[in-house]
NUTI-962937 format. One record per atom (N, C-alpha, C): residue number from 1; residue in three letters; atom name; x, y, z. Coordinates in Angstrom, 3 decimals. Layout:
% residues N
NODE     k     r    a          X          Y          Z
NODE   NUM   ALA   CA          X          Y          Z
...
This chain:
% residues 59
NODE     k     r    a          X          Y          Z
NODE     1   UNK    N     37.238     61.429     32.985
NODE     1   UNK   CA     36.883     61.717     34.360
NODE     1   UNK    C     36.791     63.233     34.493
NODE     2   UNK    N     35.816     63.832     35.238
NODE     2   UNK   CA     35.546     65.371     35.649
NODE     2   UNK    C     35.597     65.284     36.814
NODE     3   UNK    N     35.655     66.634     37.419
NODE     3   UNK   CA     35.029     67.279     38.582
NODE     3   UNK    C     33.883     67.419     39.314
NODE     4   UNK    N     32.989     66.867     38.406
NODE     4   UNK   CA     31.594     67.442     38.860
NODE     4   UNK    C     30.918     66.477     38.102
NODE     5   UNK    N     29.439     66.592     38.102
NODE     5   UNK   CA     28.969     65.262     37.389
NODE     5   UNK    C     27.973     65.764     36.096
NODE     6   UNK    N     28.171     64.818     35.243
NODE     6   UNK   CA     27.491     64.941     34.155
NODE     6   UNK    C     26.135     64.394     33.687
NODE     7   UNK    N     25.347     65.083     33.182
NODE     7   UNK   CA     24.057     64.821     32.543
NODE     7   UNK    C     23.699     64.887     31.165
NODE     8   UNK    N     23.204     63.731     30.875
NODE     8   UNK   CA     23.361     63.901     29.300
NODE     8   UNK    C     21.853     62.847     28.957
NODE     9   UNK    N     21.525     63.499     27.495
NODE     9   UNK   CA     20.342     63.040     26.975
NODE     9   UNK    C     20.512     62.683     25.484
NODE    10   UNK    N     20.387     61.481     25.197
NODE    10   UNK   CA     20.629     60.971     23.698
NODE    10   UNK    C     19.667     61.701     22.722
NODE    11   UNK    N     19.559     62.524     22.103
NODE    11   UNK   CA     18.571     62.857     21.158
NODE    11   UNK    C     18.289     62.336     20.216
NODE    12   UNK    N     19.677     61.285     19.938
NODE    12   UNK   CA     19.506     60.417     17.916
NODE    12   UNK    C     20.655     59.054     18.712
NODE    13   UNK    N     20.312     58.137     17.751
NODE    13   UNK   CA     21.045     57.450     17.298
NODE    13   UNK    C     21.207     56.734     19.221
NODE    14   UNK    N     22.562     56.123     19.059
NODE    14   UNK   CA     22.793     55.287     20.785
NODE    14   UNK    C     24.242     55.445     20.821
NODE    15   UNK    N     24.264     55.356     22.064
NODE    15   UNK   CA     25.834     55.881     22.704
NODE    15   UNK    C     26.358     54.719     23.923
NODE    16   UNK    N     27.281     54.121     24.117
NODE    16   UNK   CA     27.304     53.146     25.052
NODE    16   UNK    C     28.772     53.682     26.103
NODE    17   UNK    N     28.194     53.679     27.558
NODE    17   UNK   CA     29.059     54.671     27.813
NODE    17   UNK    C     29.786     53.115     29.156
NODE    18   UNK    N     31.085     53.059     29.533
NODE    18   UNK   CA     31.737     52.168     30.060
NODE    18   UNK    C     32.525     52.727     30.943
NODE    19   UNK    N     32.193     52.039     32.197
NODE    19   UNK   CA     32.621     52.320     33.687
NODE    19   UNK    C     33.761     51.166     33.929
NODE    20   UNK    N     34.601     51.511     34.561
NODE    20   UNK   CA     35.721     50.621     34.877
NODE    20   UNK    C     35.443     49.690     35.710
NODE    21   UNK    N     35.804     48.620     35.284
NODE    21   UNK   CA     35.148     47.127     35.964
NODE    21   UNK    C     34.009     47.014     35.792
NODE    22   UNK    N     32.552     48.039     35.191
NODE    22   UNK   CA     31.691     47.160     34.899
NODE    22   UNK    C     31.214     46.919     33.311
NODE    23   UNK    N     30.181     45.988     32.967
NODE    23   UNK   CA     29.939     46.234     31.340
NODE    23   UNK    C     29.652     47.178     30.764
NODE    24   UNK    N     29.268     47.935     29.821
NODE    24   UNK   CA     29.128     48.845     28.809
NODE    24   UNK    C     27.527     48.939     28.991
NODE    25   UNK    N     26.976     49.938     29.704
NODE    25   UNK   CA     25.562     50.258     29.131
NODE    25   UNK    C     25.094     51.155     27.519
NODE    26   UNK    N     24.202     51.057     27.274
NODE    26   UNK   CA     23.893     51.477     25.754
NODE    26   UNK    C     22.527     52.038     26.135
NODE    27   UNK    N     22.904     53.577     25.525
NODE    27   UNK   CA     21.503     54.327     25.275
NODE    27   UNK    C     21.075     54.779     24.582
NODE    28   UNK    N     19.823     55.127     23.987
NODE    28   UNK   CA     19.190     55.128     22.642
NODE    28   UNK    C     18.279     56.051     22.763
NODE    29   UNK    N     18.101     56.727     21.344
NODE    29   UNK   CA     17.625     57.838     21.522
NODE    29   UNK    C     16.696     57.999     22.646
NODE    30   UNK    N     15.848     59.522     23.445
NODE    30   UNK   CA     15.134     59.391     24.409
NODE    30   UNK    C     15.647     59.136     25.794
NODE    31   UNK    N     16.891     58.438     25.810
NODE    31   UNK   CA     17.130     57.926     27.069
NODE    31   UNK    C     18.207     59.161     27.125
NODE    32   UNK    N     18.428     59.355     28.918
NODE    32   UNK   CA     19.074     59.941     29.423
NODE    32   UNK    C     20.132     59.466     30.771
NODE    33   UNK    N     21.001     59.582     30.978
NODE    33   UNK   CA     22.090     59.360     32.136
NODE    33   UNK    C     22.577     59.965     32.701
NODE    34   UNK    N     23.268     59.967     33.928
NODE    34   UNK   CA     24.124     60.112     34.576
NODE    34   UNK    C     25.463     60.238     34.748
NODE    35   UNK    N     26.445     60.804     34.843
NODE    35   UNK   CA     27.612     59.911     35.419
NODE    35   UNK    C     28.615     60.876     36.682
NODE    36   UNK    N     28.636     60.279     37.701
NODE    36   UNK   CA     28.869     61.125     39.210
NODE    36   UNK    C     30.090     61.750     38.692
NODE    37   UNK    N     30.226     62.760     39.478
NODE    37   UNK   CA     32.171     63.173     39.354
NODE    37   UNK    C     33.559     62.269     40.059
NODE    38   UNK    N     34.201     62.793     38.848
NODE    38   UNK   CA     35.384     61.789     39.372
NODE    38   UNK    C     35.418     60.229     39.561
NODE    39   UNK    N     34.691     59.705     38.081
NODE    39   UNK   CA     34.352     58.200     37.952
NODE    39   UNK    C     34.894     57.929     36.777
NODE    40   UNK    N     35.979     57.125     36.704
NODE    40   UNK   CA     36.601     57.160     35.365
NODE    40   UNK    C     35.656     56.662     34.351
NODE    41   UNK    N     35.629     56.563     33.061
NODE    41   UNK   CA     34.388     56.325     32.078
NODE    41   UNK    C     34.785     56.306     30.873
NODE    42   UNK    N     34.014     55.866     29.897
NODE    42   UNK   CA     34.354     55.849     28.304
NODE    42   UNK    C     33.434     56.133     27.793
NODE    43   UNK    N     32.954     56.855     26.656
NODE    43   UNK   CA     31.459     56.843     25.883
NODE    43   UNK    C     32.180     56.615     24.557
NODE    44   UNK    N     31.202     55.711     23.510
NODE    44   UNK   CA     30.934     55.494     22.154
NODE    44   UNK    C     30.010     55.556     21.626
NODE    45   UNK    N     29.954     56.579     20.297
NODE    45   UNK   CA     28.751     56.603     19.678
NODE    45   UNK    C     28.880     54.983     18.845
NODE    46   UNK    N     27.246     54.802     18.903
NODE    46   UNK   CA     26.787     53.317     18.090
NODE    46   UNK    C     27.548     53.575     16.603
NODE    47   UNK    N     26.966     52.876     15.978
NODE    47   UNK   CA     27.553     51.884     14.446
NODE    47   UNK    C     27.036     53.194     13.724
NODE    48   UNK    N     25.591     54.039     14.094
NODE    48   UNK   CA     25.343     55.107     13.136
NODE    48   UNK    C     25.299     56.267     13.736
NODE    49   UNK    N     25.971     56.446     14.658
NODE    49   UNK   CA     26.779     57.581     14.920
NODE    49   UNK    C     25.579     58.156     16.641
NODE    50   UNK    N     25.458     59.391     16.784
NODE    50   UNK   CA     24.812     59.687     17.631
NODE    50   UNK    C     24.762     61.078     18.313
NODE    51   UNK    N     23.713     61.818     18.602
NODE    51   UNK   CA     23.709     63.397     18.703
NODE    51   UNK    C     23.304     62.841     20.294
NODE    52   UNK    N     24.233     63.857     21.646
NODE    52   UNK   CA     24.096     63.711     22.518
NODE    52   UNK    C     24.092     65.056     23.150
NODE    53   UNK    N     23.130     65.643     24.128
NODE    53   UNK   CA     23.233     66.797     25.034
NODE    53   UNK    C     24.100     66.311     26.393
NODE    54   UNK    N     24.694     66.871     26.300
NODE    54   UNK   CA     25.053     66.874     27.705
NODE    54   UNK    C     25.741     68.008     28.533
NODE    55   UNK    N     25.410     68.004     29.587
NODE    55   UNK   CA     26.196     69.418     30.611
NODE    55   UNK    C     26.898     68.533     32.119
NODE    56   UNK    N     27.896     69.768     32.280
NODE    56   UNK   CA     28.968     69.289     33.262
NODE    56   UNK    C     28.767     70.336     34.346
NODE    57   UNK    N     28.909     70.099     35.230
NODE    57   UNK   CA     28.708     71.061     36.327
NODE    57   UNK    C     30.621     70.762     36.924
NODE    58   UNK    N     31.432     72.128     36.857
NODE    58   UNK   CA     32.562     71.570     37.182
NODE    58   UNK    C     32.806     72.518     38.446
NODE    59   UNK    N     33.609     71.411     39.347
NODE    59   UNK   CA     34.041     72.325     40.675
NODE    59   UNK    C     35.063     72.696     40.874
């Protein structure tokens, strides 16, 4: 969980990122997300690993 919200863009491989109480979304290279501030969360890189950008804007 952060302060501020995060943006992130899969460049390789897939990452499956998990919100409390709901299922596990999965993103693959190309794809990009979200996640608001102060939302508890989990991310996993896939089975072959995974290069991810991401930036935090913190308050």
């Amino acid at each position: 969980m952060h302060s501020g919200p995060e943006v992130a863009y899969v460049q390789k491989g897939e990452i499956s990122v998990k919100f409390v109480g709901q299922a596990a979304k999965v993103y693959k290279t190309g794809d990009s997300y979200q996640i608001p501030p102060n939302v508890l969360h989990s991310t996993v890189a896939g089975p072959q690993g995974a290069a991810v950008l991401a930036t935090w804007v913190m308050k």
